[in-house]
C-alpha positions as CSV (number, residue, x, y, z in Angstrom):
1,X,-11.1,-63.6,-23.2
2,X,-14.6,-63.6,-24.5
3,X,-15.3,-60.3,-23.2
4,X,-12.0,-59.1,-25.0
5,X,-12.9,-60.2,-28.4
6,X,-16.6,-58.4,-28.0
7,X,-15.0,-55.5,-27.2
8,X,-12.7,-55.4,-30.0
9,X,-15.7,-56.6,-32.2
10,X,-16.9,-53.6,-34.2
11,X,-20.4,-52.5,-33.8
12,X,-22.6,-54.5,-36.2
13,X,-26.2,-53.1,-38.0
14,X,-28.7,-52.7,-35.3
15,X,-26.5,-52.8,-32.2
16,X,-28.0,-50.9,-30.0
17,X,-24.1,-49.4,-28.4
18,X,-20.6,-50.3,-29.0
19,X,-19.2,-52.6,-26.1
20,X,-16.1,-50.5,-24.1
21,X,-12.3,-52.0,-24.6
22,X,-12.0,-53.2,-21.0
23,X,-8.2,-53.8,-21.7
24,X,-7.8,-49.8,-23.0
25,X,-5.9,-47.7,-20.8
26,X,-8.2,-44.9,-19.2
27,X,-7.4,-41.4,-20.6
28,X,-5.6,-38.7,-18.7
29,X,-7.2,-35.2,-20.2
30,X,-3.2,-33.8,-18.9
31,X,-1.7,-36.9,-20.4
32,X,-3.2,-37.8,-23.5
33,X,-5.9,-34.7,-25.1
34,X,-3.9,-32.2,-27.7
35,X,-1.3,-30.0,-26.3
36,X,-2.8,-26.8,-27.4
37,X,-6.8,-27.0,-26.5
38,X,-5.7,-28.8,-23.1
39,X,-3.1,-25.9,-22.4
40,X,-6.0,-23.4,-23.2
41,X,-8.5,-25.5,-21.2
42,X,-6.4,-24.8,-18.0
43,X,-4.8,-21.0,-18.8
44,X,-8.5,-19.6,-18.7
45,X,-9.7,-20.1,-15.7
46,X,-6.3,-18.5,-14.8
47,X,-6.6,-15.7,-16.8
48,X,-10.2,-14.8,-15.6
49,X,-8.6,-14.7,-11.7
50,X,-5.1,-12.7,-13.3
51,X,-7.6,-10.7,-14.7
52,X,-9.4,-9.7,-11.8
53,X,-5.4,-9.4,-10.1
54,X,-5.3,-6.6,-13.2
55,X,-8.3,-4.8,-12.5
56,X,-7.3,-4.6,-8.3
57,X,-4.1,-3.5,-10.0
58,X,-5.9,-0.1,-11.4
59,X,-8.5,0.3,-8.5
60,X,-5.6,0.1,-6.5
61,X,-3.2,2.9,-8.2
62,X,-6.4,4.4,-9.0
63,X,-7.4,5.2,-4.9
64,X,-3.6,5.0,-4.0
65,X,-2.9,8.3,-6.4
66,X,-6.2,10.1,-4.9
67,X,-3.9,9.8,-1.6
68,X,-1.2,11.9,-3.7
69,X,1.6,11.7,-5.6
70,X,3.7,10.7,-2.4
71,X,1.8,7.9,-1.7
72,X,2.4,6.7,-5.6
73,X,6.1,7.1,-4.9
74,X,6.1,5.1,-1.7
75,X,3.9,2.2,-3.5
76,X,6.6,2.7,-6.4
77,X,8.8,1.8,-3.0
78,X,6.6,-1.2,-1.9
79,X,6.4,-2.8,-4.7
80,X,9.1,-5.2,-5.3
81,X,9.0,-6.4,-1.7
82,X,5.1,-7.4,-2.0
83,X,6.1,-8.5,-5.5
84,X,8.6,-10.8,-4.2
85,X,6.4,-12.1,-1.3
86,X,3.6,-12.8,-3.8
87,X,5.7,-14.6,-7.0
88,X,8.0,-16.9,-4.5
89,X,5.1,-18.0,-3.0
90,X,2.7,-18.3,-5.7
91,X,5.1,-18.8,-8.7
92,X,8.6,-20.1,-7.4
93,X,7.7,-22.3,-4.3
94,X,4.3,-22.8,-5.4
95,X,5.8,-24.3,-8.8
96,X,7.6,-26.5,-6.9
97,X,5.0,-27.6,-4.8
98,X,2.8,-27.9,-8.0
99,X,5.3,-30.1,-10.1
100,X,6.3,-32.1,-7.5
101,X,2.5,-33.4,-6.8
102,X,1.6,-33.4,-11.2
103,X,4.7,-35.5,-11.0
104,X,3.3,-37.6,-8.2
105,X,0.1,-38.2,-9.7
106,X,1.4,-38.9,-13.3
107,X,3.3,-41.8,-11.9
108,X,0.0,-42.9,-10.3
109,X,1.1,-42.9,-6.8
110,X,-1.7,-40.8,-4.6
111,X,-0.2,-41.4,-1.3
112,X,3.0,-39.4,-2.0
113,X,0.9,-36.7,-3.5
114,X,-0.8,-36.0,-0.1
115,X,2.5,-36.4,1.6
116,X,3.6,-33.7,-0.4
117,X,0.6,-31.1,0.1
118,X,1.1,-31.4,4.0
119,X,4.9,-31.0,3.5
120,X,4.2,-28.0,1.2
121,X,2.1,-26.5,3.8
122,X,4.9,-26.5,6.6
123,X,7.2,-24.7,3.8
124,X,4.5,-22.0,3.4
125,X,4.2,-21.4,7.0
126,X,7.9,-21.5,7.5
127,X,8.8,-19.3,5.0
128,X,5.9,-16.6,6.0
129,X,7.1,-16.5,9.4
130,X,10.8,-15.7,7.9
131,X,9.1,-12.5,5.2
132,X,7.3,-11.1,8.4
133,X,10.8,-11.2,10.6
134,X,13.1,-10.3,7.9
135,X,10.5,-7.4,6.7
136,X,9.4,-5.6,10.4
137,X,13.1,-6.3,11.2
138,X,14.8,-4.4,8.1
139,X,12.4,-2.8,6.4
140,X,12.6,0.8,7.1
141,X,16.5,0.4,6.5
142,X,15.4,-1.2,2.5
143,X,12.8,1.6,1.9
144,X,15.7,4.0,2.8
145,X,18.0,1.9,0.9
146,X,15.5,2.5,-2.3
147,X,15.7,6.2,-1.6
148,X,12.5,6.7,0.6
149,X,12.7,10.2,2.3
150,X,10.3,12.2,4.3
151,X,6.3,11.5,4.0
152,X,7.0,9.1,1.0
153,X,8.8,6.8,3.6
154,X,6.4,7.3,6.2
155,X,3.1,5.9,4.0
156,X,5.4,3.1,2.4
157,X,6.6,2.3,6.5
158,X,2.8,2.2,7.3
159,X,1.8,-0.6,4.2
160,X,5.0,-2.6,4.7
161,X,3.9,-3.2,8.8
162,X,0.7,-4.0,8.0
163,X,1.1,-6.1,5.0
164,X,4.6,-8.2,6.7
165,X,2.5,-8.8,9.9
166,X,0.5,-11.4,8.6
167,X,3.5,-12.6,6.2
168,X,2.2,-16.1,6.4
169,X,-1.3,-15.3,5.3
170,X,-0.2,-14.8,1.7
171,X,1.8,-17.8,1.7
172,X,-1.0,-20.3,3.1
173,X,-3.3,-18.5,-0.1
174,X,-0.8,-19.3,-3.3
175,X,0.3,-22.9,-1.7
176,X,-3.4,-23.9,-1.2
177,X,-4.0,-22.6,-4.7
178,X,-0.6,-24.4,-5.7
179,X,-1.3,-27.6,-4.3
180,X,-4.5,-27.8,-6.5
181,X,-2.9,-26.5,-9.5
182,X,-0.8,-29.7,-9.2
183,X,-3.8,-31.8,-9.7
184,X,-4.6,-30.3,-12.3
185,X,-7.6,-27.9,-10.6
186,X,-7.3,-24.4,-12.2
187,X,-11.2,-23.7,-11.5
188,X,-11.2,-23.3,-7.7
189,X,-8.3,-21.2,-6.8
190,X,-9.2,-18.9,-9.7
191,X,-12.6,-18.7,-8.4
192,X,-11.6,-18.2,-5.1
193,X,-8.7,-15.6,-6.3
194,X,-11.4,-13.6,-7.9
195,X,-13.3,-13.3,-5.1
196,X,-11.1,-12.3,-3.0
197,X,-9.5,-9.3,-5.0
198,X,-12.9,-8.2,-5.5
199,X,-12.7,-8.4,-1.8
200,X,-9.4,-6.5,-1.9
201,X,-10.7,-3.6,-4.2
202,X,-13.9,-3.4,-2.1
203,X,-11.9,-3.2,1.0
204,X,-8.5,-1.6,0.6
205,X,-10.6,1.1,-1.0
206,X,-12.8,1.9,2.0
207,X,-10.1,1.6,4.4
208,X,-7.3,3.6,2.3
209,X,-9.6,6.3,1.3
210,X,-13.0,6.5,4.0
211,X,-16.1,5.7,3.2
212,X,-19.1,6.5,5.5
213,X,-18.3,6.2,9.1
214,X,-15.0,4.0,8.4
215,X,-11.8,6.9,8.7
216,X,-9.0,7.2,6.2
217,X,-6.6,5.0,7.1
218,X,-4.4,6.1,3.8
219,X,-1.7,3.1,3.3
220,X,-2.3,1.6,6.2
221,X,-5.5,0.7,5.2
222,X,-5.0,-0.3,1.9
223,X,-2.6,-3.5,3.1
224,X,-5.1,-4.4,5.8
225,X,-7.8,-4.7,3.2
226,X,-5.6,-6.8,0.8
227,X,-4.0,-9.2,4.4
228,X,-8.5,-9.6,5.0
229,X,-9.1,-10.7,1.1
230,X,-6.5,-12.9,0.8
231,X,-7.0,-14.4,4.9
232,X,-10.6,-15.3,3.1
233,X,-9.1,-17.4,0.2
234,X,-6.9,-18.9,2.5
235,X,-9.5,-20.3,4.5
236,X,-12.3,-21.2,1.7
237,X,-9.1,-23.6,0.2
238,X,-8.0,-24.9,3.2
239,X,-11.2,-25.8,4.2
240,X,-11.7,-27.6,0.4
241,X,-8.3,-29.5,0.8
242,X,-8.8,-30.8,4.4
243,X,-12.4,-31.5,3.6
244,X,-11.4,-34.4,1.1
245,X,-13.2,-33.0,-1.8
246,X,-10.2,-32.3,-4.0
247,X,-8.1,-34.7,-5.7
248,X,-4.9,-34.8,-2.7
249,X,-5.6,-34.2,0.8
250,X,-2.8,-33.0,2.9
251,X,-1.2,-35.4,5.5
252,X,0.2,-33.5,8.3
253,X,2.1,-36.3,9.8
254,X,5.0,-38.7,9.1
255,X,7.2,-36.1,8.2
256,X,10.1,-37.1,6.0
257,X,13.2,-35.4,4.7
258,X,12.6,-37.0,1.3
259,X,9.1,-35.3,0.9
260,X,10.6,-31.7,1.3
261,X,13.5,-32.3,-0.9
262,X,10.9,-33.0,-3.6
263,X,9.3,-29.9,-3.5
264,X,12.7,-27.7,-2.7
265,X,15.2,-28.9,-5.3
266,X,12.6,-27.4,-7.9
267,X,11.0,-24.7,-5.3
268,X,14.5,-23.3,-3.2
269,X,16.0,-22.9,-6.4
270,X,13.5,-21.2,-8.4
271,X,13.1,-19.2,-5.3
272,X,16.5,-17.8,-6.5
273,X,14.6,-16.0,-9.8
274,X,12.0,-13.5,-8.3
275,X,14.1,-12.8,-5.6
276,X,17.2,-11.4,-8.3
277,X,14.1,-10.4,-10.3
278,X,13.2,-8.0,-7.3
279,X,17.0,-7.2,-6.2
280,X,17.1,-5.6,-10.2
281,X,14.3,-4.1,-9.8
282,X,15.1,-2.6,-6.0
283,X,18.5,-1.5,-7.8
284,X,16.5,-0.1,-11.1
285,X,14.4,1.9,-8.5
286,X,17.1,3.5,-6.5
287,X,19.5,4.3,-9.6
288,X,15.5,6.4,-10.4
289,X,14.9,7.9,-7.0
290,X,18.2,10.5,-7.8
291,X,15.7,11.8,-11.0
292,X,13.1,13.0,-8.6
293,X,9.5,12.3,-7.0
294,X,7.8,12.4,-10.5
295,X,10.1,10.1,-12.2
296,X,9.6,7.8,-9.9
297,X,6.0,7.5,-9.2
298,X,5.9,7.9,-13.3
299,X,8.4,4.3,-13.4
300,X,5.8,2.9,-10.9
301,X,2.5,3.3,-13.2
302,X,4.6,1.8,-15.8
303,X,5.9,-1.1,-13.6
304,X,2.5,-1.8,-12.8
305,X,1.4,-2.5,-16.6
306,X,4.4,-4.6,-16.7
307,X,3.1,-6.5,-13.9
308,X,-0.3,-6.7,-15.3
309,X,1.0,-7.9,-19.0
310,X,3.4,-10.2,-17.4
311,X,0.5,-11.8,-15.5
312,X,-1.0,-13.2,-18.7
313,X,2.1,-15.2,-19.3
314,X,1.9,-16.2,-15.7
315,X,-1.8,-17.7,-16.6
316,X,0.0,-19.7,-19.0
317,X,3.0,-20.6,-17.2
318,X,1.0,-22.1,-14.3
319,X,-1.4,-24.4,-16.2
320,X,1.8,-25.6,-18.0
321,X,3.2,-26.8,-14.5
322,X,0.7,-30.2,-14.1
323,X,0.8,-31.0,-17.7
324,X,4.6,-30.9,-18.1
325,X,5.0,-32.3,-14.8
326,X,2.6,-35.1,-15.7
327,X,4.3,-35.9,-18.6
328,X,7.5,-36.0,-17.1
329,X,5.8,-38.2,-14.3
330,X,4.6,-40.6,-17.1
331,X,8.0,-40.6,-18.8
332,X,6.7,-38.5,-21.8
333,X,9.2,-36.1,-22.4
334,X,8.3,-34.9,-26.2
335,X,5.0,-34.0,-25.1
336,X,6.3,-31.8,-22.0
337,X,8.8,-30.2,-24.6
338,X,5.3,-29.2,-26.3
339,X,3.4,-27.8,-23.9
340,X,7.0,-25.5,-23.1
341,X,6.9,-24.4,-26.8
342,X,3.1,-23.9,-27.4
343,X,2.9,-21.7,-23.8
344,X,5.9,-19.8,-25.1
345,X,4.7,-18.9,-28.6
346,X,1.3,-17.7,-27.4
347,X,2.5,-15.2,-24.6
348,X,5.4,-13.9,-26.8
349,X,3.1,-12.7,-29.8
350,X,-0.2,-12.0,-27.4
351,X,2.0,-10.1,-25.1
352,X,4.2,-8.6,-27.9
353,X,0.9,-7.0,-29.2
354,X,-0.7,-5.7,-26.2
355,X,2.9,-3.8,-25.4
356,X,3.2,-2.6,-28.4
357,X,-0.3,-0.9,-28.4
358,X,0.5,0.9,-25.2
359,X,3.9,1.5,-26.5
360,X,1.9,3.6,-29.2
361,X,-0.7,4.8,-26.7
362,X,0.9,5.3,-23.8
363,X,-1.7,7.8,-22.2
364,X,-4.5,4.9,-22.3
365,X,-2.8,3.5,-19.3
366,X,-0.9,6.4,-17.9
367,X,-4.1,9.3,-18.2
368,X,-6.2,6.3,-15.6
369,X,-4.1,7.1,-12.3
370,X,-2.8,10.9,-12.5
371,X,-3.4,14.4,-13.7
372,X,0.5,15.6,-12.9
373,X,2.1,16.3,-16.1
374,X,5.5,15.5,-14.8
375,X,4.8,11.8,-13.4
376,X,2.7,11.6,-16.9
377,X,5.4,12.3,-19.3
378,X,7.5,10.4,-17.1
379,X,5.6,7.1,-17.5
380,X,4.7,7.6,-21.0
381,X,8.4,7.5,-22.0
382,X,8.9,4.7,-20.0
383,X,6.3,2.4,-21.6
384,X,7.0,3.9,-25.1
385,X,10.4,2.3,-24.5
386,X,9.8,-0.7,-22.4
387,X,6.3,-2.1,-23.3
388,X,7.2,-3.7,-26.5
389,X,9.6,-5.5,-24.8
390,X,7.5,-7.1,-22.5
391,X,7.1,-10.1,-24.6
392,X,10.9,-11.4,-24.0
393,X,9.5,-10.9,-20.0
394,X,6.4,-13.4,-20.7
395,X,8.7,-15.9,-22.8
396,X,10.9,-15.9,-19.5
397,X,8.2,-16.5,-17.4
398,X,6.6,-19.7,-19.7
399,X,10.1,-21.4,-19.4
400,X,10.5,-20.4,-16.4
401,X,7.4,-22.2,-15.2
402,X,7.9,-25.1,-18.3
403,X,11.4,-25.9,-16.5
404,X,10.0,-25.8,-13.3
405,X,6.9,-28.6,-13.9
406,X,10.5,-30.7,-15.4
407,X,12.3,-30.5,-12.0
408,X,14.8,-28.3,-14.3
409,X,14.8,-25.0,-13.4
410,X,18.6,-23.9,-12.9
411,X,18.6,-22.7,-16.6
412,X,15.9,-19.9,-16.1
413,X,17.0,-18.8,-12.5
414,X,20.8,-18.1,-14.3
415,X,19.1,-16.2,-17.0
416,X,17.5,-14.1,-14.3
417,X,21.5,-13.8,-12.9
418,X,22.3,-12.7,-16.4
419,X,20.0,-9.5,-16.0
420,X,20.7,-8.5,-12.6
421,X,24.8,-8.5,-13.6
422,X,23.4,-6.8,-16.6
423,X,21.8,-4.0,-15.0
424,X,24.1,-3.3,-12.2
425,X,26.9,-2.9,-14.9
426,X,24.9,-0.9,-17.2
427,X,23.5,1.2,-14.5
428,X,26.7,2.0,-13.0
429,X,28.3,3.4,-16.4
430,X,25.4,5.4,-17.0
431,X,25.6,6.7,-13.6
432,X,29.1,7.4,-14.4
433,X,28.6,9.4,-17.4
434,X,25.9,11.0,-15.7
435,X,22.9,10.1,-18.4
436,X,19.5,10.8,-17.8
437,X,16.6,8.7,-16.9
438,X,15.9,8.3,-20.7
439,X,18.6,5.8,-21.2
440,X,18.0,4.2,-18.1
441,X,14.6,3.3,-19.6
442,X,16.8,2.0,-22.6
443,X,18.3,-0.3,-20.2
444,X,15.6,-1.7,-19.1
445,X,14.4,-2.9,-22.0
446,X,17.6,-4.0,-23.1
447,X,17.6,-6.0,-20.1
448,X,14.2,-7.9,-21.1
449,X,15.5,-9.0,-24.1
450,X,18.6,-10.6,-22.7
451,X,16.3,-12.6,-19.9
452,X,13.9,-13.8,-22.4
453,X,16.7,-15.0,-25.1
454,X,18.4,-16.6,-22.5
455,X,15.3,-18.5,-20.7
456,X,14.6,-20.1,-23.6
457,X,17.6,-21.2,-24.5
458,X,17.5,-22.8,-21.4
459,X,14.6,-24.7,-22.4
460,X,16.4,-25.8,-25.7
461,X,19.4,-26.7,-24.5
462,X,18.4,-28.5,-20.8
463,X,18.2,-32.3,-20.8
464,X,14.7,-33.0,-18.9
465,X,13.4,-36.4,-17.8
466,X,15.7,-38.8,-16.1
467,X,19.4,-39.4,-16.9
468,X,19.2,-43.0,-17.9
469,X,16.6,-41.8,-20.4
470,X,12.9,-41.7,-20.5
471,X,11.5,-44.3,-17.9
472,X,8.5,-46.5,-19.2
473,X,5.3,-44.9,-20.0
474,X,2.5,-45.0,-17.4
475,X,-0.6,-43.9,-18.0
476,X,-2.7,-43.3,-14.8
477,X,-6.3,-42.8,-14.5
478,X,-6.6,-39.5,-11.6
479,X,-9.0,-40.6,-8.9
């Protein structure tokens, strides 16, 4: 008792230091810092690695279009397929995996959190094995699918085999990243992530073009140098998991049913969104391939700014996963709402801006990766139409990411339904009427409104925390 009352004793003239509230509860930085500053705190570390995703983005296009404009068209062809490796690993899984240990840890229980990583890692490697046997399986019958023909099928045939042969590598990467995401860790994955696309550019570039005694290995060789980066970070994380030096360290055994439901009623089901996000695109790209070579490989330099704008919100939407999940954890469900409305307000107007500029600008972008004039004008009127619209894309992706830290993604994923019935409707009337790629390019955008709108909505309209009502409030100090 005495040592209560000293502590609530204010500091008298010539006390040399205030005595601590022993009976206080210890702050959570997640749990009890402003919303805003805190989200900030944890979006820049993952900006700096998205960042250096963004310049291996233009490297990459950059040395892929010295190869020709058949090799653009058949990494047009690639695209979504290594796009949908990378976001269900590293944003829909890996959300799951990263909400259900915030959630974990904001309820104060550490053992189930390393239950979890382990259990997260047997996912990863389950699901890699699966992408390298569906892709070497079936993926010359996609690419023709997409409307790959003739060399441009050969070069995209040459980066899928590579790339899908080690199909668990990038897996292992994003759910070692993921799993300290959860705790709250944005520093070391970014750091390692920017390392290894440094790696990638440095690498993919001397294997896809030559460089002193190593041969052109054209696509071949830019996969192979993006499978070494990323088998790199794989390894450097692993190693700092298992080591005991981060917050969680994986358990391996005891395997319980329980443990992977967790991480899979958030994780399966988000799974559900990039997958129809790259079953639109795949259809968007095959309605493009009857316009021609140049139309094509111009739609690709402008999906890749899309990617690369997109990626900011994904920097957002990823540190928002351990504070909402947290909260929810902790039973603070206004607080979680927060962080989902802050997250979505920044990347709408920050994105918005940066869209619009190229919208106005296109040839900033489009003048970096060709001298064709057909592929230019091609992209140009593709990002003078699309790019402002970008911004309903990064609100999608900040609820997406919101819902998922609240175990309530459902919402989200059936906005994403809402644009792939969308597209396939629009795009068969056009087809019917026999438009031209122009209004194609109008339904794209079209289409990013609709998921955006509808995401959010989602968010507005989704009950989150438990359904007896918010459960009392704990307020854990993270060992």
């Amino acid at each position: 008792m005495s040592e209560v009352l000293l502590a609530e004793r204010p500091m008298a003239d010539g006390d040399e230091q205030a005595l601590p509230d022993l009976n206080a509860p210890a702050k959570n930085p997640l749990l009890d810092y402003a919303i805003l500053p805190t989200l900030l705190r944890l979006t820049w570390p993952n900006v700096v690695a998205l960042s250096a995703g963004t310049v291996v983005v233009i490297f990459e296009t950059t040395y892929v279009g010295r190869l020709g404009t058949e090799a653009l068209a058949a990494m047009a062809l690639v695209f979504p397929f290594v796009m949908l490796t990378m976001t269900m690993s590293g944003g829909a899984m890996g959300g799951g995996v990263s909400s259900a240990i915030a959630r974990a840890l904001g309820a104060g229980d550490r053992e189930r959190a390393d239950m979890l990583a382990g259990h997260a890692l047997l996912i990863a490697i389950c699901f890699g094995l699966f992408f390298t046997i569906v892709m070497l399986t079936f993926g010359p019958a996609l690419l023709r699918l997409l409307g790959g023909r003739g060399n441009v099928l050969s070069q995209a045939l040459g980066y899928i085999t590579i790339f899908f042969a080690g199909g668990v590598i990038p897996w292992l990467m994003n759910t070692f990243a993921s799993i300290l995401r959860g705790t709250g860790n944005m520093k070391m994955p970014s750091a390692l992530q920017t390392t290894a696309a440094l790696l990638q550019i440095v690498l993919g570039g001397a294997l896809g073009l030559g460089f002193g005694p190593i041969p052109q290995f054209g696509m071949r060789g830019v996969a192979a140098g993006t499978l070494t980066a990323f088998t790199f970070g794989a390894c450097v994380m692993g190693w700092h998991l298992f080591s005991g030096r981060a917050r969680v360290r994986p358990k391996l055994s005891g395997i319980q049913r329980g443990m992977f439901f967790d991480i899979l009623k958030v994780g399966a089901v988000a799974c559900f969104s990039p997958l129809q996000n790259v079953l639109t695109l795949t259809i968007f790209t095959h309605m493009l391939a009857r316009f021609g070579t140049e139309v094509l490989a111009g739609y690709g330099i402008g999906a890749r700014l899309e990617f690369m704008l997109t990626t900011l919100a994904f920097a957002v939407g990823v540190a928002s996963v351990p504070i909402v999940g947290m909260s929810i954890g902790a039973g603070r469900i206004s607080r979680a709402r927060g962080v989902a409305w802050t997250g979505s307000a920044i990347v709408f107007v920050v994105v918005g801006l940066l869209g619009t500029l190229i919208a106005i600008f296109p040839h900033v972008w489009v003048n970096l990766f060709t001298n064709d004039a057909g592929v230019r004008g091609a992209s140009r009127t593709y990002l003078a139409t699309c790019a402002p619209m970008y911004a309903f894309l990064a609100l999608a992706t900040v609820s997406y990411f919101a819902s998922q830290g609240a175990a309530k993604v459902l919402g989200p994923v059936l906005a994403q339904t809402a644009r792939l019935v969308f597209v396939c409707t629009g795009g068969w009337y056009l087809l019917s009427i026999d438009a031209s790629a122009m209004s194609f390019f109008w339904l794209a955008a079209a289409s990013m409104v609709l998921l955006g709108v509808l995401s959010a909505a989602s968010v507005l309209l989704t009950r989150w925390g438990p359904k007896g009502g918010p459960v009392p409030e704990i307020r854990p100090e993270l060992s």
